[in-house]
N, CA, C and O of each residue as an XYZ file, in Angstrom:
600
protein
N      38.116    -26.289    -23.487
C      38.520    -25.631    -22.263
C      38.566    -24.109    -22.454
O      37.999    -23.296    -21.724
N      39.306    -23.835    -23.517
C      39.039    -22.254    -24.130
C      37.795    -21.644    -24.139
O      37.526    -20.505    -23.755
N      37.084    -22.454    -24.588
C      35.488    -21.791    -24.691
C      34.951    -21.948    -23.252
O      34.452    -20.855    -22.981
N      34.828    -22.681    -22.325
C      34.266    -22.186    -21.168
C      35.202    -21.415    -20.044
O      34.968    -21.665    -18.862
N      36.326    -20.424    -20.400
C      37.362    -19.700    -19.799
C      36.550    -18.192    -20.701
O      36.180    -17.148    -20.163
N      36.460    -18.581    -22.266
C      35.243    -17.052    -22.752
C      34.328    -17.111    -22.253
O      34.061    -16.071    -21.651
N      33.391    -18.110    -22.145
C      31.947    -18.105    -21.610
C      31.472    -17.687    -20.327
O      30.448    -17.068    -20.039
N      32.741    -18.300    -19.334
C      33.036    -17.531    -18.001
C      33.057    -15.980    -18.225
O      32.292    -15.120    -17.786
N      33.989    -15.891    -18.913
C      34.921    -14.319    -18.713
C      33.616    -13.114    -19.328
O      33.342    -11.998    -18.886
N      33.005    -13.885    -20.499
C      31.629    -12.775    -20.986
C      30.265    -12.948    -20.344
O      29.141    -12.621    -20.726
N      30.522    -13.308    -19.704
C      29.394    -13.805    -18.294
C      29.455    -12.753    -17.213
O      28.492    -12.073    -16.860
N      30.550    -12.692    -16.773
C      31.490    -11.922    -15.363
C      31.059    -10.585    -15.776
O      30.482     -9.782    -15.042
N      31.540    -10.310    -17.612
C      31.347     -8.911    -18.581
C      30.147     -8.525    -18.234
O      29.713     -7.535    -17.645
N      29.625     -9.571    -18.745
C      28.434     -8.770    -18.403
C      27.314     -8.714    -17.619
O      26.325     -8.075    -17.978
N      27.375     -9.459    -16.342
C      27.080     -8.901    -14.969
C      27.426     -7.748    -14.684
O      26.713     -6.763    -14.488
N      28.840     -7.877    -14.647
C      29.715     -5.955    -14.043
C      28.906     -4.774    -15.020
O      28.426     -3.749    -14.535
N      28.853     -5.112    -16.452
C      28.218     -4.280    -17.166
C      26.630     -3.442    -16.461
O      26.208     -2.334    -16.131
N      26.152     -5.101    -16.558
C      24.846     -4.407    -16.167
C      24.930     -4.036    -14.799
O      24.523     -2.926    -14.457
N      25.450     -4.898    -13.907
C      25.606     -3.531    -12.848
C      25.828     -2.187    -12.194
O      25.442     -1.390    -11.338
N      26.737     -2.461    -13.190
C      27.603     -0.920    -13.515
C      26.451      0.246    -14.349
O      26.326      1.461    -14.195
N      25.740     -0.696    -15.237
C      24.315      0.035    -15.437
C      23.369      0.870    -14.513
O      23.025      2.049    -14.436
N      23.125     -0.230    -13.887
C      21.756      0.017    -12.478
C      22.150      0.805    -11.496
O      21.421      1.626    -10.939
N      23.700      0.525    -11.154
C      24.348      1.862    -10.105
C      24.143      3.187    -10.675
O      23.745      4.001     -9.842
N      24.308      3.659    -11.909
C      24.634      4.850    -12.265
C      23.291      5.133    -12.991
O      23.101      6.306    -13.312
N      22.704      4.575    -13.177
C      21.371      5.147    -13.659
C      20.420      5.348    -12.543
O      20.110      4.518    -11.688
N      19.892      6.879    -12.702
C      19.492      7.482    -11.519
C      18.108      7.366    -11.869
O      17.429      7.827    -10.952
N      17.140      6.777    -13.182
C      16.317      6.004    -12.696
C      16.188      5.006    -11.781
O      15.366      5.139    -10.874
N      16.725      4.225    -11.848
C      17.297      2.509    -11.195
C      17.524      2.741     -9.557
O      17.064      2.023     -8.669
N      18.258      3.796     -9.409
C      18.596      4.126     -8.271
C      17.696      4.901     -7.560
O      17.784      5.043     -6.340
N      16.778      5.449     -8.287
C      15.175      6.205     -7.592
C      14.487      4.813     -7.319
O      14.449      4.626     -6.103
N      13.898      3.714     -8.070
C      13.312      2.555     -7.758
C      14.125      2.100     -6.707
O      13.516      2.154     -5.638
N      15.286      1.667     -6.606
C      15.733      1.123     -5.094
C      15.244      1.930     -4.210
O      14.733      1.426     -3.210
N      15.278      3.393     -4.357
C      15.402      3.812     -3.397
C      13.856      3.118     -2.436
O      13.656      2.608     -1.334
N      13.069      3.479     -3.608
C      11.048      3.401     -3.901
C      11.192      2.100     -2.910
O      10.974      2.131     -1.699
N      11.625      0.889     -3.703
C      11.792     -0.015     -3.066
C      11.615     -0.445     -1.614
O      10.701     -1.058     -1.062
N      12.856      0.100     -1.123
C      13.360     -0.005      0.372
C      12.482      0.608      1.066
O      12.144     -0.142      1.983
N      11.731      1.944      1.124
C      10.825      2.468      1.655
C       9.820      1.766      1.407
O       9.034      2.059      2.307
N       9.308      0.963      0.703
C       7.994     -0.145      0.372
C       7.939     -0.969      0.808
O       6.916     -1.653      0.801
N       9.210     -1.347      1.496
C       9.680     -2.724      2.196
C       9.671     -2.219      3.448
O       9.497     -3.161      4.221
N       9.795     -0.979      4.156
C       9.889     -0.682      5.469
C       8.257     -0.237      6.012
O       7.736     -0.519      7.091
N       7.934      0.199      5.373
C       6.465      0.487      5.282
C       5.765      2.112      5.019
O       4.652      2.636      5.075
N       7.517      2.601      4.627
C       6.745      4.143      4.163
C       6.041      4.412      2.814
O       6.607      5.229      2.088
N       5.121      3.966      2.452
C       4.081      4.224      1.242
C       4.350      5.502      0.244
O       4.678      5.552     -0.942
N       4.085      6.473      1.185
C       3.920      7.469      0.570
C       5.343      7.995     -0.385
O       5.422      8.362     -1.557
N       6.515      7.826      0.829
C       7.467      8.023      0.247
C       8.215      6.886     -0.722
O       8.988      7.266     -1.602
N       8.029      5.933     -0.577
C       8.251      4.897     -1.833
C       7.464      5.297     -3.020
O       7.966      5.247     -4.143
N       5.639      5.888     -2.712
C       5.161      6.197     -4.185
C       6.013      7.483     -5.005
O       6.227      7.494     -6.217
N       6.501      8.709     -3.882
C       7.186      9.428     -4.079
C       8.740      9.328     -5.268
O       9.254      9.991     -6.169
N       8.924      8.289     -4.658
C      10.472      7.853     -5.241
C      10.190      7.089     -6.662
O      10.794      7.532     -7.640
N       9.456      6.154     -6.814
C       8.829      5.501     -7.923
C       7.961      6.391     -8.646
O       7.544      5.725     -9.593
N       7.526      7.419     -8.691
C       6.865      8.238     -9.480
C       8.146      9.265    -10.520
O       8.221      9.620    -11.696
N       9.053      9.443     -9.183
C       9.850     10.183     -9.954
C      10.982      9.444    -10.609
O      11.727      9.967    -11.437
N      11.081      8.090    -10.161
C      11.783      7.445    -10.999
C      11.135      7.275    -12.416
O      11.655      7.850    -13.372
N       9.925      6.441    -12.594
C       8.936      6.331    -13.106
C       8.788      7.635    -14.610
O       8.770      7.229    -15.771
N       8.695      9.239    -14.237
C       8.694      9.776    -15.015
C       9.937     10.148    -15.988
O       9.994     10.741    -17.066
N      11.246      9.339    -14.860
C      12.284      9.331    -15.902
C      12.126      8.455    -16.619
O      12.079      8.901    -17.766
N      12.007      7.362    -16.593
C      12.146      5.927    -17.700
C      10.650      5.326    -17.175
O      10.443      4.760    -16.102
N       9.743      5.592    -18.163
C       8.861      4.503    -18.162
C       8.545      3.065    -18.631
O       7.492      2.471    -18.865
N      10.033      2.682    -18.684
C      10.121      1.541    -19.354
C      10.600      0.838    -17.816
O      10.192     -0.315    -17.672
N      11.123      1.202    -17.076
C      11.435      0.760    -15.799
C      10.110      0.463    -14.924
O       9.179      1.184    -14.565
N      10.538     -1.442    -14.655
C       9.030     -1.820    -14.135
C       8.750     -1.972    -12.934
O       7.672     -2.311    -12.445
N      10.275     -1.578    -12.140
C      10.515     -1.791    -11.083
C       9.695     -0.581    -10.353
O       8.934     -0.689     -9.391
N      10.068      0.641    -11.095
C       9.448      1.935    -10.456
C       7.859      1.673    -10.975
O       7.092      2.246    -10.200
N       6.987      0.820    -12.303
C       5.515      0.755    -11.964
C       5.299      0.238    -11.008
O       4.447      0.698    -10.248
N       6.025     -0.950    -10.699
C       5.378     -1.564     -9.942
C       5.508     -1.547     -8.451
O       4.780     -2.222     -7.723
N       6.442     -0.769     -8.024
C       6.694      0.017     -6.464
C       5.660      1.379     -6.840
O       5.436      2.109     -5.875
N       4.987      1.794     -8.225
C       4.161      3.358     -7.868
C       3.323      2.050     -7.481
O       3.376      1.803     -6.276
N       2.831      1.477     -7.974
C       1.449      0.808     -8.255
C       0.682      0.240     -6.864
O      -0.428      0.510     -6.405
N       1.895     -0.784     -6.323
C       1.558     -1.313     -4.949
C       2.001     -0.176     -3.859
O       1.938     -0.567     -2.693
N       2.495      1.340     -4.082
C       2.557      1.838     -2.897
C       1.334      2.891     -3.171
O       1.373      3.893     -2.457
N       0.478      2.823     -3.913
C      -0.875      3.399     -4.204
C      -1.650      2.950     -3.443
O      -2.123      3.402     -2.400
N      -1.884      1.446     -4.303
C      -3.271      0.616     -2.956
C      -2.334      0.417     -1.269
O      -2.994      0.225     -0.247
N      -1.069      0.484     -1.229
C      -0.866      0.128      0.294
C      -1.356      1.445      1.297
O      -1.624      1.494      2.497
N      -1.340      2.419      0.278
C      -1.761      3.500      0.967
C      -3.545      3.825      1.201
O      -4.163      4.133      2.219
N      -3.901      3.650      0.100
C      -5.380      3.241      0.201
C      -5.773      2.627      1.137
O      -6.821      3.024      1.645
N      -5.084      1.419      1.730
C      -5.523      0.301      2.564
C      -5.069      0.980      4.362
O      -5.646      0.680      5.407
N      -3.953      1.874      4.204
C      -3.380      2.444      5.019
C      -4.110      3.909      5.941
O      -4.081      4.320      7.101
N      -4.923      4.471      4.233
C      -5.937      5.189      4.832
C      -7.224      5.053      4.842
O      -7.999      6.005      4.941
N      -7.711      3.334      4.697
C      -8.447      3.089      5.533
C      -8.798      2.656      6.733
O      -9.874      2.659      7.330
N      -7.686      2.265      7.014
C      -7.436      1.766      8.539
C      -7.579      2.415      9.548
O      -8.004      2.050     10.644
N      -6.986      4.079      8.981
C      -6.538      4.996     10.028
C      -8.088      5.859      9.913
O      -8.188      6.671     10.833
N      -8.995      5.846      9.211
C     -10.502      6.628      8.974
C     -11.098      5.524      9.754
O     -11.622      5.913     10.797
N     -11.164      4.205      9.526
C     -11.901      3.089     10.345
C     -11.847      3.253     11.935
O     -12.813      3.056     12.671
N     -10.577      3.642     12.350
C     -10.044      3.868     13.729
C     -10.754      4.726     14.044
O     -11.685      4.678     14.847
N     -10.276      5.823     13.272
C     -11.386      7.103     13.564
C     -12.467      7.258     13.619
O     -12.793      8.014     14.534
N     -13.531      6.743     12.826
C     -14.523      6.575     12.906
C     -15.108      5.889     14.286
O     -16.034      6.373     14.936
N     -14.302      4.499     14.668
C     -14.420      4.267     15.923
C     -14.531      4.828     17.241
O     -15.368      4.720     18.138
N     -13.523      5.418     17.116
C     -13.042      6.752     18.230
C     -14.850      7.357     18.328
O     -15.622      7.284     19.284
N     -14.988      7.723     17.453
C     -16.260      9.163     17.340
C     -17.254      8.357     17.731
O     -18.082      8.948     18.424
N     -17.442      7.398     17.570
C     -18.690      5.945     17.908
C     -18.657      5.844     19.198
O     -19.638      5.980     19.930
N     -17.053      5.499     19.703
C     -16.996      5.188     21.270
C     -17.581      6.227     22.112
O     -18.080      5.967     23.207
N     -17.509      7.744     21.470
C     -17.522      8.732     21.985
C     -18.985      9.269     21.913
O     -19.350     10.127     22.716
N     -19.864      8.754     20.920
C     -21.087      8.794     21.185
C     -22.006      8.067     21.866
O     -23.128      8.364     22.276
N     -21.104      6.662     21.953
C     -22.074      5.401     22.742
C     -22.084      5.718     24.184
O     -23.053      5.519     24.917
N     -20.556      6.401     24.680
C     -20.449      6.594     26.132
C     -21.350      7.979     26.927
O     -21.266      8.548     28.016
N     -22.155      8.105     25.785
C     -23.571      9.266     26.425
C     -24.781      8.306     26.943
O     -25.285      7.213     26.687
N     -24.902      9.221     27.682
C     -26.192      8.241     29.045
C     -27.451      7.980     27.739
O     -27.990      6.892     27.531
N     -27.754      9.369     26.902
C     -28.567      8.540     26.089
C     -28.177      9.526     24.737
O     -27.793     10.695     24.752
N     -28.423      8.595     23.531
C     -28.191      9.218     22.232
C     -29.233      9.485     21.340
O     -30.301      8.882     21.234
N     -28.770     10.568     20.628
C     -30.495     11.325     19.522
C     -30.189     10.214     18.323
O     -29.238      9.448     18.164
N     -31.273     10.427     17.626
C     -31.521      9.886     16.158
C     -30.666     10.483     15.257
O     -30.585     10.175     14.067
N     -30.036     11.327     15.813
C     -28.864     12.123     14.640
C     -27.529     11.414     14.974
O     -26.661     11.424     14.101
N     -27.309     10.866     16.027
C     -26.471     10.251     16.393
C     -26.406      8.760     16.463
O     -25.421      8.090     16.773
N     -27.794      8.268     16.074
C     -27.996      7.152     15.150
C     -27.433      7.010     13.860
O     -26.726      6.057     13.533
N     -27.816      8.178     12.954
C     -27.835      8.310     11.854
C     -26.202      8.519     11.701
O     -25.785      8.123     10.613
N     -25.418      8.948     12.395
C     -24.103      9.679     12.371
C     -23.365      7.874     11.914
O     -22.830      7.524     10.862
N     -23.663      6.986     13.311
C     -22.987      6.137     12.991
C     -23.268      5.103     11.931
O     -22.391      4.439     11.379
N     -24.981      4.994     11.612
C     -25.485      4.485     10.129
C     -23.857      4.807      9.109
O     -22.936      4.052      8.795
N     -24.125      6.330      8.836
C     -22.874      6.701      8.035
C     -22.014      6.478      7.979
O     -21.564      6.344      6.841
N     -21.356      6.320      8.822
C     -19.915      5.936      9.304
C     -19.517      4.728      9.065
O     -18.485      4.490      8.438
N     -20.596      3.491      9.721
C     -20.374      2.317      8.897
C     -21.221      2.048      7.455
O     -21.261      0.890      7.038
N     -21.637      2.710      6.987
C     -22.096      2.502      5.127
C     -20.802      2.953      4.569
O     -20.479      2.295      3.581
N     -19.657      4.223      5.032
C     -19.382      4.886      4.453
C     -17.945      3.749      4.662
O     -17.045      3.666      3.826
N     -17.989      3.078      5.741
C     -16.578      2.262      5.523
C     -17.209      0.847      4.994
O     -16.523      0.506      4.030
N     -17.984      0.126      5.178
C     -18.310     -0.697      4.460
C     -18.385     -0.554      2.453
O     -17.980     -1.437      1.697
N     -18.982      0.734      2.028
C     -18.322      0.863      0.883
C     -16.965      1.061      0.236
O     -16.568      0.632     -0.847
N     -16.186      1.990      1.361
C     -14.847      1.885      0.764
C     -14.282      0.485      0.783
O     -13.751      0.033     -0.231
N     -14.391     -0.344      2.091
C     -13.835     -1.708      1.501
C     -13.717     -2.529      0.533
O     -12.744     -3.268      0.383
N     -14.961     -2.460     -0.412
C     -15.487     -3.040     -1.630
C     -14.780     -2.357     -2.005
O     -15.063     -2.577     -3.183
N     -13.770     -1.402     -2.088
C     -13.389     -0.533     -3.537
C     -11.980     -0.998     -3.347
O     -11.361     -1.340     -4.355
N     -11.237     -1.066     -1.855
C     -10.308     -2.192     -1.797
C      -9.705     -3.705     -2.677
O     -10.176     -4.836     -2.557
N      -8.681     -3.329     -3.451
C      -8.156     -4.160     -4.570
C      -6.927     -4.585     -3.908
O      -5.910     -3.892     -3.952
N      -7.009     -6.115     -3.068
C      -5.311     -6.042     -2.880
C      -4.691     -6.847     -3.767
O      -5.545     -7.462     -4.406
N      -3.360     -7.183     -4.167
C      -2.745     -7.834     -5.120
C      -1.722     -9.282     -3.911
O      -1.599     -9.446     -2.697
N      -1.282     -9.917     -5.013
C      -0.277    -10.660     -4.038
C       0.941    -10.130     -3.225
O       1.522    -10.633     -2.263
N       1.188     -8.794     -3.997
C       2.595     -7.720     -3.630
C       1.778     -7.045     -2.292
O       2.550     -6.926     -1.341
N       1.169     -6.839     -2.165
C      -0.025     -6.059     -1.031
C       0.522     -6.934      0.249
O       0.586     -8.138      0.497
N       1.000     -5.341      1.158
C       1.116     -5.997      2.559
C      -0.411     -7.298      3.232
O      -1.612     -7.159      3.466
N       0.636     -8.511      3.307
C      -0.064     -9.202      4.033
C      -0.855     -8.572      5.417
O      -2.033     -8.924      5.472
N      -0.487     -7.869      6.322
C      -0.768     -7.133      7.410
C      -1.874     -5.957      7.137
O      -2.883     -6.087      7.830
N      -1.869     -5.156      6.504
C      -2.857     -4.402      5.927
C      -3.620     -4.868      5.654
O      -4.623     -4.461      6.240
N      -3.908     -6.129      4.544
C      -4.762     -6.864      4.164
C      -6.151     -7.580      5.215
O      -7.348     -7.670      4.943
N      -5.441     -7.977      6.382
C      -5.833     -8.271      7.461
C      -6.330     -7.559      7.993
O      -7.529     -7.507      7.716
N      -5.855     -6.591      9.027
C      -6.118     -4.845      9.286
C      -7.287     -4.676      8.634
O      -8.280     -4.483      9.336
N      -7.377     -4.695      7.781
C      -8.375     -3.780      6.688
C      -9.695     -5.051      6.921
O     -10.790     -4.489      6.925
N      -9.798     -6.394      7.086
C     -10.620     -7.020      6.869
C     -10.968     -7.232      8.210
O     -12.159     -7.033      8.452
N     -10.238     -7.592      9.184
C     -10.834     -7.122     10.616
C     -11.912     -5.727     10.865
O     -13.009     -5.910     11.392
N     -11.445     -4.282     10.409
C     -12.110     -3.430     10.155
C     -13.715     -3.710      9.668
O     -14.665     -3.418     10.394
N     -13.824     -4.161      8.678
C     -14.563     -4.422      8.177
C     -15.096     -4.916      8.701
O     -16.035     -4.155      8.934
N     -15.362     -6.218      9.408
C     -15.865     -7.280     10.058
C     -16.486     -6.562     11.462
O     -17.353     -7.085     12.162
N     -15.864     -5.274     11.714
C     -16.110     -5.113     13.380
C     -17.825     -3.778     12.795
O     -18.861     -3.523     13.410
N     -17.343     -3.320     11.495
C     -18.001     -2.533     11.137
C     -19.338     -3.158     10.553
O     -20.341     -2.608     11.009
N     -19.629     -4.378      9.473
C     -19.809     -5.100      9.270
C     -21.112     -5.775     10.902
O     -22.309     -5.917     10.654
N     -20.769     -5.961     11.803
C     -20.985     -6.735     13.099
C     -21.752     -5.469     13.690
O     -22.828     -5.609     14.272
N     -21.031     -3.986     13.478
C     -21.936     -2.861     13.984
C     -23.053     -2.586     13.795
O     -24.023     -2.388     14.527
N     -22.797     -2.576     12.245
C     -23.748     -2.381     11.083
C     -25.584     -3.285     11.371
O     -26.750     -2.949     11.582
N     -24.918     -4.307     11.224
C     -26.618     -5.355     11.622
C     -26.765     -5.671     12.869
O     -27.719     -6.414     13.103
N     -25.751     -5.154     14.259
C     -26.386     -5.184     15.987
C     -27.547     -4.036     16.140
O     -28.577     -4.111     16.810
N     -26.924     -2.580     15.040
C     -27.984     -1.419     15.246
C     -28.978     -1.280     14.397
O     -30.118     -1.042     14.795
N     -28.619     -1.435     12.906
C     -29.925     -1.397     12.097
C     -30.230     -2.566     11.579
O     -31.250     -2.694     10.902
C-alpha cells in the first residue's frame, strides 16, 4: 500500500516538474505559441514563432516540426493565391472580342508555370487537409486549360 501512495506521489512529482518545465521555458512557450497559429491558419507567423523557438533549442521537435509544416503550408498557400491570380489575368484576356498569339502564349505560361510548381508540391500527413485539396483542384482546372488550348 506504501509503495503505490510513492508511486502515486512521484508520478504527480513529476508531471508538475515537467510542467513547471514547459511553462517557463521560453523555448517551449515560442512552439505553443508556433503551434496555435498553425492550428488557426496563420503560416507565416507560426513559421515565425517556431524558427525562433527553434534557434533557441534545437533539440525541441515541437518547434521543427511546426517550422517544417508551416513552410510547405505556406508553399501550398502561395500557390493557391498565384493560381487565382493567374486566373484573374486569363479571365481578363479571354473576355477580349479577339486575342493575339502573345496572349496565347501568356496563358501557355501561366499554366506550364503552375502545372510545374505543383509537382514541386510535397504534402505530409500534418499538411492542411484543405490546402491539399485547394491546391489539387487548381491544378486540375489548370491541367483541363492546359489540353482545351494547346
Amino acid at each position: 500500500m506504501l509503495s503505490k501512495v510513492v508511486l502515486v506521489s512521484l508520478s504527480i512529482l513529476f508531471l508538475l516538474s515537467s510542467g513547471f518545465y514547459f511553462l517557463t521555458n521560453t523555448s517551449y512557450q515560442d512552439s505553443f505559441e508556433a503551434r496555435f497559429y498553425y492550428l488557426v491558419g496563420n503560416y507565416k507567423k507560426a513559421y515565425d514563432f517556431a524558427k525562433k523557438s527553434y534557434d533557441k533549442d534545437p533539440y525541441n521537435k515541437m518547434a521543427f516540426t511546426v517550422l517544417t509544416q508551416s513552410k510547405i503550408a505556406t508553399e501550398y498557400v502561395n500557390y493557391i493565391k498565384t493560381g487565382n491570380d493567374y486566373f484573374s489575368r486569363i479571365d481578363k484576356i479571354s473576355s477580349k472580342k479577339d486575342y493575339s498569339d502573345a496572349d496565347r502564349i501568356r496563358i501557355k505560361l501561366m499554366c506550364q508555370i503552375m502545372l510545374g510548381e505543383y509537382k514541386k508540391l510535397v504534402p505530409t500527413k500534418l499538411t492542411n487537409s484543405d490546402l491539399v485539396k485547394d491546391a489539387k483542384k487548381l491544378d486540375d482546372k489548370f491541367q483541363q486549360l492546359y489540353k482545351e488550348l494547346f
